[in-house]
gemmi code that builds the backbone of each chain (N, CA, C; Angstrom):
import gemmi

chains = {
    "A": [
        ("UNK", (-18.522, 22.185, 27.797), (-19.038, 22.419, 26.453), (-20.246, 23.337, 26.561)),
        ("UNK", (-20.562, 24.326, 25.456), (-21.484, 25.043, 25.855), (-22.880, 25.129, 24.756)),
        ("UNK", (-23.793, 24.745, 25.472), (-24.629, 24.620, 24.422), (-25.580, 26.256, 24.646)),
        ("UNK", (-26.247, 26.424, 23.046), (-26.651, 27.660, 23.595), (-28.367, 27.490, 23.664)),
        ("UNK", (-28.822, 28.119, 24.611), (-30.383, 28.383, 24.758), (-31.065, 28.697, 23.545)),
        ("UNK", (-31.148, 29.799, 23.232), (-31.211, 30.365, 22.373), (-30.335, 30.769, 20.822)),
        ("UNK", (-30.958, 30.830, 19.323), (-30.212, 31.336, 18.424), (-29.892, 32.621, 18.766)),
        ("UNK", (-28.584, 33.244, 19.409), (-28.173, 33.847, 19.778), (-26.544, 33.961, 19.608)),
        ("UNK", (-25.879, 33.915, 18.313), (-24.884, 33.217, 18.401), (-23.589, 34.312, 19.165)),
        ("UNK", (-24.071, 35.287, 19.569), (-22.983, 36.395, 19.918), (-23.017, 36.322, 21.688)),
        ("UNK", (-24.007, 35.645, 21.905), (-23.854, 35.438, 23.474), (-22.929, 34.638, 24.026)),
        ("UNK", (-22.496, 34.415, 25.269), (-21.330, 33.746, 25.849), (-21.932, 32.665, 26.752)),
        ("UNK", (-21.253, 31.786, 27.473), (-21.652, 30.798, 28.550), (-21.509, 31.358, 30.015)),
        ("UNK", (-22.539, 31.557, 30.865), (-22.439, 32.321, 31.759), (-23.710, 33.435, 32.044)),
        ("UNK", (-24.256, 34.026, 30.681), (-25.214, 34.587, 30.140), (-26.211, 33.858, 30.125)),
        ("UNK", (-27.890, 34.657, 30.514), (-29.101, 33.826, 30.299), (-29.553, 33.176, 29.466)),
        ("UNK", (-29.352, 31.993, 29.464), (-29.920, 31.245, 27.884), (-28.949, 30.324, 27.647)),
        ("UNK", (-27.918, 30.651, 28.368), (-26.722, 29.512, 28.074), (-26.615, 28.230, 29.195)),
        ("UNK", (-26.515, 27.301, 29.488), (-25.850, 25.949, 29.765), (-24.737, 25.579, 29.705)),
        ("UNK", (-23.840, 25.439, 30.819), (-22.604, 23.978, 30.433), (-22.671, 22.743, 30.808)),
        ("UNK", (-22.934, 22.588, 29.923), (-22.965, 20.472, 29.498), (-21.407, 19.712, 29.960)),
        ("UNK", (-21.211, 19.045, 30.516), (-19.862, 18.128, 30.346), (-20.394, 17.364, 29.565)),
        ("UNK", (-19.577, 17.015, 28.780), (-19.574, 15.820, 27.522), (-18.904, 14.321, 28.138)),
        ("UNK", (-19.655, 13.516, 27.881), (-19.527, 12.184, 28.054), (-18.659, 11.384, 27.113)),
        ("UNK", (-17.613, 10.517, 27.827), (-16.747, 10.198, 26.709), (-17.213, 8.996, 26.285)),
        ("UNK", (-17.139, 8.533, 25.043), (-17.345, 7.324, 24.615), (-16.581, 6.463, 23.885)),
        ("UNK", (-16.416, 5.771, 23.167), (-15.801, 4.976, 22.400), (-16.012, 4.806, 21.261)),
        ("UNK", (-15.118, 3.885, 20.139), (-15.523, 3.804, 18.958), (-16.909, 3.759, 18.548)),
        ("UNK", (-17.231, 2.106, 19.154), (-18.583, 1.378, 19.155), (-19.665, 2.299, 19.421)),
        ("UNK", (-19.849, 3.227, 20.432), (-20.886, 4.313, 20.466), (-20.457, 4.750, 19.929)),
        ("UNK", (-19.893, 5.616, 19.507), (-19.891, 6.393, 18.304), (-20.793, 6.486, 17.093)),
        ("UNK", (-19.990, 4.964, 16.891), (-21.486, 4.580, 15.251), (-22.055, 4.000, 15.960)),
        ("UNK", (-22.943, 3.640, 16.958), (-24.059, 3.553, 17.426), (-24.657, 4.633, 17.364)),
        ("UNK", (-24.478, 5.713, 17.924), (-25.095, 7.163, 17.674), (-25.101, 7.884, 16.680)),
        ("UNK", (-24.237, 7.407, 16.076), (-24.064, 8.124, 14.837), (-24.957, 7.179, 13.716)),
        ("UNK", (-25.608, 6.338, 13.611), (-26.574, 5.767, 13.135), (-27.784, 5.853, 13.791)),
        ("UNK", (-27.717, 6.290, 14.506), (-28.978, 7.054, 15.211), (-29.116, 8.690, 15.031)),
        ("UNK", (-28.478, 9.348, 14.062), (-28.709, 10.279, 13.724), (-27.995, 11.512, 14.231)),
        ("UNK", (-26.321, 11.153, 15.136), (-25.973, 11.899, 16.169), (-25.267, 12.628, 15.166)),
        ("UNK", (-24.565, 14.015, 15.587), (-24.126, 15.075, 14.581), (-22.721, 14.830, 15.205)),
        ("UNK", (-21.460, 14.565, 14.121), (-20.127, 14.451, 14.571), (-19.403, 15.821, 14.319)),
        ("UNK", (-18.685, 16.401, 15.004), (-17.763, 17.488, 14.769), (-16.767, 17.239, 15.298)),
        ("UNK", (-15.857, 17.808, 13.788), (-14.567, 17.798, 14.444), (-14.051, 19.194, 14.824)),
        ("UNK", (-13.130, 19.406, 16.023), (-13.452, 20.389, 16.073), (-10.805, 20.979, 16.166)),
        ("UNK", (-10.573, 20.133, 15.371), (-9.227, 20.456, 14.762), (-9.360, 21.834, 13.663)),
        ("UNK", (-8.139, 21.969, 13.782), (-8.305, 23.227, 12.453), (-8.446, 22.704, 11.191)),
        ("UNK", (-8.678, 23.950, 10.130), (-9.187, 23.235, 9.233), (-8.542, 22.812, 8.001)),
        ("UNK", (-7.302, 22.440, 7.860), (-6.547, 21.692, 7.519), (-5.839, 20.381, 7.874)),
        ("UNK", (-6.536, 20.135, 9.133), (-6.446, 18.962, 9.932), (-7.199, 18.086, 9.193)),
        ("UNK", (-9.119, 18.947, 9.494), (-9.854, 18.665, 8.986), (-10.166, 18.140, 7.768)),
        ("UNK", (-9.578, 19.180, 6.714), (-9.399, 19.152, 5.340), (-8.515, 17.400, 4.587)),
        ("UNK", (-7.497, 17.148, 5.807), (-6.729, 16.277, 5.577), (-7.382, 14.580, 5.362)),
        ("UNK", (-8.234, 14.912, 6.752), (-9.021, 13.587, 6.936), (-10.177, 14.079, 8.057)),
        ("UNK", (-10.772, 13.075, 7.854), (-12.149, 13.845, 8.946), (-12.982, 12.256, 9.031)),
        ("UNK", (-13.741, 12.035, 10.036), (-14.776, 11.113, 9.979), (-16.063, 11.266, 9.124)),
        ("UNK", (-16.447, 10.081, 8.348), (-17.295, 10.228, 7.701), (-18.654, 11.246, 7.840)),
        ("UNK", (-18.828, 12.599, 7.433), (-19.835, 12.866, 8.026), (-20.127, 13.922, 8.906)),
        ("UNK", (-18.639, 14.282, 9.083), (-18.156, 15.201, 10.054), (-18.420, 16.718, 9.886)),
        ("UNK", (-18.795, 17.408, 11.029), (-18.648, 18.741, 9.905), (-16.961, 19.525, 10.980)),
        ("UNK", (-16.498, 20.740, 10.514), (-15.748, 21.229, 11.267), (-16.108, 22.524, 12.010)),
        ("UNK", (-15.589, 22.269, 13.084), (-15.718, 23.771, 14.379), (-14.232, 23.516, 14.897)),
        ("UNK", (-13.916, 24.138, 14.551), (-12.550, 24.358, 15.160), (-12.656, 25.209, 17.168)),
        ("UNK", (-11.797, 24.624, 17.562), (-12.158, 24.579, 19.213), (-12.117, 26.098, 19.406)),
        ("UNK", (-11.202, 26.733, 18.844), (-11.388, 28.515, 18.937), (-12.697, 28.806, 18.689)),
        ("UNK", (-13.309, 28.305, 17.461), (-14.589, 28.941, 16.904), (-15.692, 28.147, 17.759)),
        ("UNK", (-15.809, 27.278, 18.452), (-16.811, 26.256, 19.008), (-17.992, 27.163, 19.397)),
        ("UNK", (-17.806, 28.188, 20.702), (-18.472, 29.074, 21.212), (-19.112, 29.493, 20.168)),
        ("UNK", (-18.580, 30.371, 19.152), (-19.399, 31.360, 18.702), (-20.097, 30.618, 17.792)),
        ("UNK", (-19.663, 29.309, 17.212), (-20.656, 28.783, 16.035), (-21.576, 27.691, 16.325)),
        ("UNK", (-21.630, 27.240, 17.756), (-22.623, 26.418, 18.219), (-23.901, 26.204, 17.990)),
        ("UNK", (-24.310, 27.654, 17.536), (-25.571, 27.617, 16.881), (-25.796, 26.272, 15.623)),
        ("UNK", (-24.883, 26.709, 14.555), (-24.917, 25.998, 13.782), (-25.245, 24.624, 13.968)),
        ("UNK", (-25.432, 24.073, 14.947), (-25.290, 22.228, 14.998), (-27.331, 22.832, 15.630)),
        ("UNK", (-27.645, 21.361, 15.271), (-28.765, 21.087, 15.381), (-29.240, 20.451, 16.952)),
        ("UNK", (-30.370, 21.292, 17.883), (-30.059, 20.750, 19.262), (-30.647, 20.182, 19.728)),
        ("UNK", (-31.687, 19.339, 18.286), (-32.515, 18.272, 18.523), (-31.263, 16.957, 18.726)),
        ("UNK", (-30.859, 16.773, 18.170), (-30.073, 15.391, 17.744), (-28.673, 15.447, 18.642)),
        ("UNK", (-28.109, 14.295, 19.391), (-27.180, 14.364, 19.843), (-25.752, 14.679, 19.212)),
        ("UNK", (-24.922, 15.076, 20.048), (-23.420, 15.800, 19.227), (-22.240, 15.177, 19.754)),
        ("UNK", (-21.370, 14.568, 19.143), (-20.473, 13.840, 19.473), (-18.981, 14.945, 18.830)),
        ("UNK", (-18.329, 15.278, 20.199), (-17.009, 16.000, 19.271), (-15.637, 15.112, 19.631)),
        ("UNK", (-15.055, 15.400, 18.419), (-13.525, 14.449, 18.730), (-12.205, 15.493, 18.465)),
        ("UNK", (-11.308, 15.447, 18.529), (-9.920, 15.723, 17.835), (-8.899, 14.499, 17.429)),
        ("UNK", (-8.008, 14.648, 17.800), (-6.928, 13.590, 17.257), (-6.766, 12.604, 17.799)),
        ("UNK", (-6.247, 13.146, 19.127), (-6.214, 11.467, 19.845), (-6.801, 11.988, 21.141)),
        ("UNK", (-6.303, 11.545, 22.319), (-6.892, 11.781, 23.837), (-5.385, 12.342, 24.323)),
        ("UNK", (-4.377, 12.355, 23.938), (-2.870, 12.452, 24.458), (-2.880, 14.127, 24.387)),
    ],
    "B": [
        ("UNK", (-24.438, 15.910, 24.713), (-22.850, 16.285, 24.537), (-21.775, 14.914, 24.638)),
        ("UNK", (-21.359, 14.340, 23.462), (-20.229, 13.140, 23.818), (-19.048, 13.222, 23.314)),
        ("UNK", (-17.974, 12.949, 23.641), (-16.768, 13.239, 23.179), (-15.639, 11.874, 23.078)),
        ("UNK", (-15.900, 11.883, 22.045), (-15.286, 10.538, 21.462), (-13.382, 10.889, 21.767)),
        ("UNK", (-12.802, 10.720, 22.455), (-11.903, 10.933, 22.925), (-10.565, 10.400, 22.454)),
        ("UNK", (-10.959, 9.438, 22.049), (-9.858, 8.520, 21.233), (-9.621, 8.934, 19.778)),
        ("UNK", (-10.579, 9.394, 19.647), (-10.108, 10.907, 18.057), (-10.045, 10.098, 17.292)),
        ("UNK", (-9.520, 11.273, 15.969), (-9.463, 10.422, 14.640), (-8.413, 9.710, 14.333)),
        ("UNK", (-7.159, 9.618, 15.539), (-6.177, 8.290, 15.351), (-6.425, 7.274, 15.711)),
        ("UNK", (-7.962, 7.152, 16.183), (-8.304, 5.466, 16.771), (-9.168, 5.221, 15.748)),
        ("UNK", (-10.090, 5.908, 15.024), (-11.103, 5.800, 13.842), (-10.091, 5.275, 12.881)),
        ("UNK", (-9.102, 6.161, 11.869), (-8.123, 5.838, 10.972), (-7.135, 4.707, 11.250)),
        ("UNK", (-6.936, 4.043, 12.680), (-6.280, 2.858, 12.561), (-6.740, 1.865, 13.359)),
        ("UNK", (-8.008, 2.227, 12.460), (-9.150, 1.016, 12.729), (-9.578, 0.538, 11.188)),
        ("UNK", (-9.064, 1.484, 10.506), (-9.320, 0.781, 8.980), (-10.552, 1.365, 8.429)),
        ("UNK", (-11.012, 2.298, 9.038), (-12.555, 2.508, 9.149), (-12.339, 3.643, 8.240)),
        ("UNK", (-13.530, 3.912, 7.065), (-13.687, 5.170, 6.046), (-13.553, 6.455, 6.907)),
        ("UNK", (-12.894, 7.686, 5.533), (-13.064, 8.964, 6.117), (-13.042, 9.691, 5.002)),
        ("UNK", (-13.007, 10.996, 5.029), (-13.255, 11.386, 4.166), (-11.867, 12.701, 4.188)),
        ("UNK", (-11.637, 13.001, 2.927), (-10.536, 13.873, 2.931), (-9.233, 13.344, 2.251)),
        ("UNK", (-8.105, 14.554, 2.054), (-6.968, 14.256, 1.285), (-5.895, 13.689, 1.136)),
        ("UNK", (-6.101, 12.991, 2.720), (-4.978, 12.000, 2.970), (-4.883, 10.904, 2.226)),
        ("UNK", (-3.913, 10.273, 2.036), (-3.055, 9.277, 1.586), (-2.609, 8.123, 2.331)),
        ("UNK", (-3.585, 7.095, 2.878), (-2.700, 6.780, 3.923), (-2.460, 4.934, 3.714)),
        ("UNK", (-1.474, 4.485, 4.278), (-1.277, 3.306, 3.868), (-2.179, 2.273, 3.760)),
        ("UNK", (-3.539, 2.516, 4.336), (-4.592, 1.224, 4.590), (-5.139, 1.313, 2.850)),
        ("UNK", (-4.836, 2.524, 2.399), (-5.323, 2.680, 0.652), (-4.474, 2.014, -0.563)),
        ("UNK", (-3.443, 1.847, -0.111), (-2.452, 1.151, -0.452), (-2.179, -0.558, -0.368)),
        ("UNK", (-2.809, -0.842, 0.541), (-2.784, -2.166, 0.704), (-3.189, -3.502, 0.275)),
        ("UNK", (-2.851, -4.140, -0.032), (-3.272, -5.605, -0.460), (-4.273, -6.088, 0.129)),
        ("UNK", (-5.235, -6.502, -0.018), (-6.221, -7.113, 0.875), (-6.723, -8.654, 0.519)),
        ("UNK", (-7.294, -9.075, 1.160), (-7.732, -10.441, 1.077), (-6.244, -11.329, 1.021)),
        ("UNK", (-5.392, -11.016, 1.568), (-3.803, -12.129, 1.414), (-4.199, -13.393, 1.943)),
        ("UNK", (-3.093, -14.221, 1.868), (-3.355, -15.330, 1.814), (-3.223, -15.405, 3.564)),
        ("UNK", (-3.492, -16.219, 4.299), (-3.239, -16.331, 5.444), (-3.640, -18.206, 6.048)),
        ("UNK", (-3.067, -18.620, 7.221), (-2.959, -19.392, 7.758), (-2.884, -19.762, 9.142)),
        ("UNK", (-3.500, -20.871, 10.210), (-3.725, -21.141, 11.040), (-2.309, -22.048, 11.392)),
        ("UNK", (-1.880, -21.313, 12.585), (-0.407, -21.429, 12.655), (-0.506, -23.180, 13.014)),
        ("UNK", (-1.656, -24.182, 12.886), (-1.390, -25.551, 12.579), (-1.722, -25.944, 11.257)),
        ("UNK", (-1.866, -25.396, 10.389), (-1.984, -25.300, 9.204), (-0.203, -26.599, 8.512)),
        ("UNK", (-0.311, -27.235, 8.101), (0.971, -27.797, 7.336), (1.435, -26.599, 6.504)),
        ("UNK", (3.159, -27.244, 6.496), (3.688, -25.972, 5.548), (3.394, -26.442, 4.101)),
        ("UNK", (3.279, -27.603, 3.513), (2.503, -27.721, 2.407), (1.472, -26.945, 1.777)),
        ("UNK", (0.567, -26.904, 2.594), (-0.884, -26.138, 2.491), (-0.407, -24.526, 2.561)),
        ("UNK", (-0.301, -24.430, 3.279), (0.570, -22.568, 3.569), (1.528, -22.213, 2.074)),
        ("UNK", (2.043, -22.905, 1.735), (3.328, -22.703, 0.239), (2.173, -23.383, -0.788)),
        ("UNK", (1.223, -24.034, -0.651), (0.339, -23.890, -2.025), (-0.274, -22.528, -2.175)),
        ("UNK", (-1.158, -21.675, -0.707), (-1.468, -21.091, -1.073), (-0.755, -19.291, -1.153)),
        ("UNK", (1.040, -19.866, -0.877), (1.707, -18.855, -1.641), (1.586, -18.720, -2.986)),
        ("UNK", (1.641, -20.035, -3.657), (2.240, -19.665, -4.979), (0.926, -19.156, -5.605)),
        ("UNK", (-0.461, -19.654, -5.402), (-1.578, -19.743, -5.532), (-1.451, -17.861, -5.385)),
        ("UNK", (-1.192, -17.366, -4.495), (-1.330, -15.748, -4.078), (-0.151, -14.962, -5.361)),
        ("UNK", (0.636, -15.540, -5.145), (2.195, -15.133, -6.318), (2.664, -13.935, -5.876)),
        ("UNK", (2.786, -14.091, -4.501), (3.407, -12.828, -3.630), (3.404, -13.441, -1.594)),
        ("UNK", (4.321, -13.381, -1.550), (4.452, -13.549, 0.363), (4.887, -12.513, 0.881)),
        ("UNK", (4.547, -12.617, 2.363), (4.783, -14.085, 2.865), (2.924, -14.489, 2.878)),
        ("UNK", (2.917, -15.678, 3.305), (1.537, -15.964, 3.956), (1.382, -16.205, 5.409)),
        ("UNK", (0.454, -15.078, 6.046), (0.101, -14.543, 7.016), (-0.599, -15.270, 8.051)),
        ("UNK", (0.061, -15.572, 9.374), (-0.594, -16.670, 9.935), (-1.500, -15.886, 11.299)),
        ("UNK", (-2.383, -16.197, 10.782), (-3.537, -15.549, 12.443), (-3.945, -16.956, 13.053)),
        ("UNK", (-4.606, -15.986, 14.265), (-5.107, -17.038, 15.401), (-6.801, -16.942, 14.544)),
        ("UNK", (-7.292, -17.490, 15.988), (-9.040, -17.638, 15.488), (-9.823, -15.925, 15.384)),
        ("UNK", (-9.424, -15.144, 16.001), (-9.905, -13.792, 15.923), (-9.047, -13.010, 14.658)),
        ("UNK", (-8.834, -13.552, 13.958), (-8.029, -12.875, 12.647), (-6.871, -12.223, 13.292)),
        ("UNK", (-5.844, -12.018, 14.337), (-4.851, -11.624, 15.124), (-3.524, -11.940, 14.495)),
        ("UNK", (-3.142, -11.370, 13.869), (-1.408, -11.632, 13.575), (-0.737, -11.954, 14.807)),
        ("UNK", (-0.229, -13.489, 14.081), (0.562, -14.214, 14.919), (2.263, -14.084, 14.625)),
        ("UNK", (2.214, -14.154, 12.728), (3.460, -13.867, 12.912), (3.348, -14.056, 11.017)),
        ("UNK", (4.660, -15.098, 10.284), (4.240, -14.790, 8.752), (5.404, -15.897, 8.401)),
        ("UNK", (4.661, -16.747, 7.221), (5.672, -18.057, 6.749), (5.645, -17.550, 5.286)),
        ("UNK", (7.571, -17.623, 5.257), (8.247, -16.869, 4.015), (8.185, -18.337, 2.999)),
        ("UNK", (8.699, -17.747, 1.771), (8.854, -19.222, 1.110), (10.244, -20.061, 1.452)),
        ("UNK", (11.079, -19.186, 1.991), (12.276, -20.091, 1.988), (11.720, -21.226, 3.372)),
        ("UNK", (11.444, -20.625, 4.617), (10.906, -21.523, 5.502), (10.336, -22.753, 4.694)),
        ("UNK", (9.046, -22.360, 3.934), (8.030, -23.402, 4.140), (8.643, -24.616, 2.745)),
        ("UNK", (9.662, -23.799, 1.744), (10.392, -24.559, 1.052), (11.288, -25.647, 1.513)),
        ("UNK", (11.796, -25.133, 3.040), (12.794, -26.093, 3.606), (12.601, -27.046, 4.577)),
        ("UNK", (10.703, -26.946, 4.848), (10.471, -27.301, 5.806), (9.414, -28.908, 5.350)),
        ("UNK", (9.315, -29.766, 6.257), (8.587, -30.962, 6.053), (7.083, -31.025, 5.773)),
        ("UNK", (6.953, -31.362, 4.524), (5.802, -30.995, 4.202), (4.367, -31.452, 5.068)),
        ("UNK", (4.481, -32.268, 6.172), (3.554, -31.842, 7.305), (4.160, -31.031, 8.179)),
        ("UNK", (4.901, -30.251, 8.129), (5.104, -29.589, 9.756), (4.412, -28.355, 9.790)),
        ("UNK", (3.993, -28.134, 10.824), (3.538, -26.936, 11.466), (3.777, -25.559, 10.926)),
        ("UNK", (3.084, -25.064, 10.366), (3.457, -23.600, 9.878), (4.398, -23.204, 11.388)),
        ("UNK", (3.321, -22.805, 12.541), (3.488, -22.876, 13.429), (5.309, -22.649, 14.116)),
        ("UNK", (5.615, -23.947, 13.714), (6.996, -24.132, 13.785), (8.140, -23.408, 12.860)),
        ("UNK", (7.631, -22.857, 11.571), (8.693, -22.563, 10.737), (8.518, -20.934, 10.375)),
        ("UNK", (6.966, -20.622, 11.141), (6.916, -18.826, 10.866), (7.311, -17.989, 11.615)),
        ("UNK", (7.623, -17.069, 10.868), (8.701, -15.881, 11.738), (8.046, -15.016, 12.768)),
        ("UNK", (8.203, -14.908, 14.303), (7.516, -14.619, 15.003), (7.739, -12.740, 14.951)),
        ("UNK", (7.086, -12.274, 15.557), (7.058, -10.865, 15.572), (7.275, -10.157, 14.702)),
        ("UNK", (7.017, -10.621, 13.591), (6.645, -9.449, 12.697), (6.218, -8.323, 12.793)),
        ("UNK", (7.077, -6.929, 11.902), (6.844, -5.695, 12.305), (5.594, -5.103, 11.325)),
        ("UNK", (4.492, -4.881, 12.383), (3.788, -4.335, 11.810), (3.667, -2.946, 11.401)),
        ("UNK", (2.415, -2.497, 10.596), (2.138, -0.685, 10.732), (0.603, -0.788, 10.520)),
        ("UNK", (0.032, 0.502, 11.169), (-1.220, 0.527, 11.211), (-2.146, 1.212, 9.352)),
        ("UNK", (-2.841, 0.982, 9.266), (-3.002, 1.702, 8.254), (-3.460, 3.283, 8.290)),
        ("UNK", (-3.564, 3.542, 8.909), (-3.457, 5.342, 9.573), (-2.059, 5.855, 9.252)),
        ("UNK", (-0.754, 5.049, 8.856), (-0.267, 5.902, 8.495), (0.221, 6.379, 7.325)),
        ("UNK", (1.210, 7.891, 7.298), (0.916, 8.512, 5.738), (1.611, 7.564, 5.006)),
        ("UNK", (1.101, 7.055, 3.637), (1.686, 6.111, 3.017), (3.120, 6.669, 2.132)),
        ("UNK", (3.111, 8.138, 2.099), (4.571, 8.461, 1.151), (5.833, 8.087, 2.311)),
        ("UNK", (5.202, 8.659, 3.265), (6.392, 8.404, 4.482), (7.004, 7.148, 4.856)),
        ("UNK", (5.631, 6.509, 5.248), (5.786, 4.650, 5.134), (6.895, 4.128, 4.076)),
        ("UNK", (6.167, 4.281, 3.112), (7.497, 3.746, 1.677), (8.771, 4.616, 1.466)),
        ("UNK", (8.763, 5.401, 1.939), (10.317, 6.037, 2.134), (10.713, 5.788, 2.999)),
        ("UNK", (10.455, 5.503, 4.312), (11.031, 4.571, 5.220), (11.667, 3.230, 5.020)),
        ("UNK", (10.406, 2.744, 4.076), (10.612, 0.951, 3.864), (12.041, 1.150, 2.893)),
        ("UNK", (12.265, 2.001, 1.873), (12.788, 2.032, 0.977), (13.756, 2.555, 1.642)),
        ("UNK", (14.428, 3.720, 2.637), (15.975, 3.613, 3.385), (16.045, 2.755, 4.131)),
        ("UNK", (15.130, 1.501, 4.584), (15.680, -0.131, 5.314), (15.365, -0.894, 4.226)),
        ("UNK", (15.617, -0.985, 3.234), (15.577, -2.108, 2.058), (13.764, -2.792, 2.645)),
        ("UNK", (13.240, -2.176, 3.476), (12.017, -3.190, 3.228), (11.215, -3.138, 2.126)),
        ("UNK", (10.589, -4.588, 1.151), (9.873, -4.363, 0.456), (8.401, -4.872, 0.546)),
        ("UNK", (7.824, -5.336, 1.887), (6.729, -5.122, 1.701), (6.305, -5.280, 3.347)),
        ("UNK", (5.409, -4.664, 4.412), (5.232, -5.259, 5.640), (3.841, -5.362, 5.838)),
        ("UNK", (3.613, -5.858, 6.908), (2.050, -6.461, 6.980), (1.076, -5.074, 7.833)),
        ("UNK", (-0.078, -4.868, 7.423), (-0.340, -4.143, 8.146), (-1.692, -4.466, 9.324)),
        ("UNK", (-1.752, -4.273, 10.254), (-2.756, -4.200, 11.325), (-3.696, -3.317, 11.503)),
        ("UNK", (-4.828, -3.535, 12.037), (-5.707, -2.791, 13.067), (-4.845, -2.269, 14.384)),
        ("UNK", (-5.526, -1.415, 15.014), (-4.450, -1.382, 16.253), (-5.287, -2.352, 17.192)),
        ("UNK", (-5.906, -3.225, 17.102), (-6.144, -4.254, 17.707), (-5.543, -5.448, 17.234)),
        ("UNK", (-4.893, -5.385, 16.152), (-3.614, -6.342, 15.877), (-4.305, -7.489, 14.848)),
        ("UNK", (-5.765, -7.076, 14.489), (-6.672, -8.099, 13.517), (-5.801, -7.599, 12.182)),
        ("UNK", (-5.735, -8.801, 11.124), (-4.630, -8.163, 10.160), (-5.800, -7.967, 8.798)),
        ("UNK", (-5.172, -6.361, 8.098), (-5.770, -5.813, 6.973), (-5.034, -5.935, 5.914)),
        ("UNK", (-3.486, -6.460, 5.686), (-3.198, -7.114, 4.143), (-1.888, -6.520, 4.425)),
        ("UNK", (-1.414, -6.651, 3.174), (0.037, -6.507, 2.602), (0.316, -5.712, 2.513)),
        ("UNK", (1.686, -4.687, 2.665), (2.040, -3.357, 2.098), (2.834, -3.228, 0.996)),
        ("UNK", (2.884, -3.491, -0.126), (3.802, -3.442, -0.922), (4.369, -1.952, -0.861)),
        ("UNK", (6.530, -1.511, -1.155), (6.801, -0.102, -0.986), (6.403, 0.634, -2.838)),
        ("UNK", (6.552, -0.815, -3.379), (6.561, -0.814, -4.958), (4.891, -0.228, -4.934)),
        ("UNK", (3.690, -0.383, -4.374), (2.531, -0.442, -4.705), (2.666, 1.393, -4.240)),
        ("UNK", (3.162, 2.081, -3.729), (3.337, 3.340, -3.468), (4.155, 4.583, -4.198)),
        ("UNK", (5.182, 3.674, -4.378), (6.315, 4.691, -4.775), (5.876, 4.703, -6.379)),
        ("UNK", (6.083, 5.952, -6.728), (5.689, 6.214, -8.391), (6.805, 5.403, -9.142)),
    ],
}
model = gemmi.Model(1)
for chain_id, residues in chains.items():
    chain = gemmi.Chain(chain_id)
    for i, (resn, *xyz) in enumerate(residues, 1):
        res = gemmi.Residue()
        res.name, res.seqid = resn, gemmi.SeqId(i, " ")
        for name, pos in zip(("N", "CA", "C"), xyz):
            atom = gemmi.Atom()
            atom.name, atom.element = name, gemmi.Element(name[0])
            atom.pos, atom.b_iso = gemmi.Position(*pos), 0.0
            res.add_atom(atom)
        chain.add_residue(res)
    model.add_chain(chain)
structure = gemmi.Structure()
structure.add_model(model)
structure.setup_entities()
């Protein structure tokens, strides 16, 4: 997952300023544990997936767009991303 | 960075809110049904059918767990102390409420079913499905 250094949203991962994070998997129960702690949920299905149903709260990044719109999420607060299932 | 991995088919058939245009059977459902402790008498279980005015009545263990479901003909034919236990129909087919509810009732409706119980996917039970409570 790539978080970016800098508001820079045209830069890539690999580039100065960038980080790759592995994401930690969790479970329901963390989930809204963190997510009552203020964590930012994205889904990151297309957006008629999205559109269909989404978790309370959710915003959408679709996994094509993730890179370039990362900016957008806030990189104070933790980020929890999901899709459909794990299969 | 966390990645909830189990996605939004473990959130949605968990019964749990979402937001968006789906339709899905947990919206549809009966809630608060009548239910029973599979030592429950069939007396007590068929009062609080008629009391509900719709079956079957739903028998869980101590963790709210579908065990199985006592119809009225059972608990009509059965001794009015005996054992739910003894006279309810085991394995009942469940559905989660995650799924799409037009599909669900067009299913139920090409197997003559008219109403099935629905679950958590941890098998804790969330109510009744009527196909009538769906279909226009």
């Amino acid at each position: 997952m790539i978080r970016q250094g800098r508001a820079q949203p045209a830069r890539r991962a690999g580039e100065p300023g960038w980080e790759i994070t592995m994401p930690t998997r969790i479970e329901r129960d963390e989930l809204q544990a963190l997510t009552g702690q203020g964590a930012q949920l994205v889904e990151v299905l297309p957006a008629d997936e999205y559109d269909w149903a989404h978790l309370p709260g959710a915003v959408n990044l679709p996994l094509k767009e993730l890179d370039a719109k990362a900016y957008q999420l806030d990189r104070s607060r933790p980020v929890i991303v999901y899709c459909h299932d794990w299969y | 960075m966390h990645d909830y991995a189990s996605g939004k088919a473990d959130w949605l058939a968990a019964d749990l809110p979402f937001e968006g245009t789906a339709e899905l059977a947990g919206m549809f459902t009966r809630r608060g049904v009548a239910t029973v402790g599979e030592h429950a008498t069939a007396a007590e279980a068929l009062r609080l059918l008629e009391a509900q005015g719709f079956g079957p009545v739903v028998v869980v263990n101590q963790a709210g767990v579908v065990m199985g479901a006592a119809y009225r003909d059972k608990l009509t034919g059965a001794a009015k102390e005996a054992e739910v236990g003894t006279v309810m129909r085991f394995a009942v087919s469940t559905v989660r409420p995650s799924e799409d509810a037009a599909a669900l009732a067009h299913r139920m409706g090409d197997r003559g079913v008219t109403r099935t119980v629905v679950t958590r996917s941890d098998g804790t039970l969330v109510g009744l499905l009527f196909a009538a409570d769906k279909t226009p």
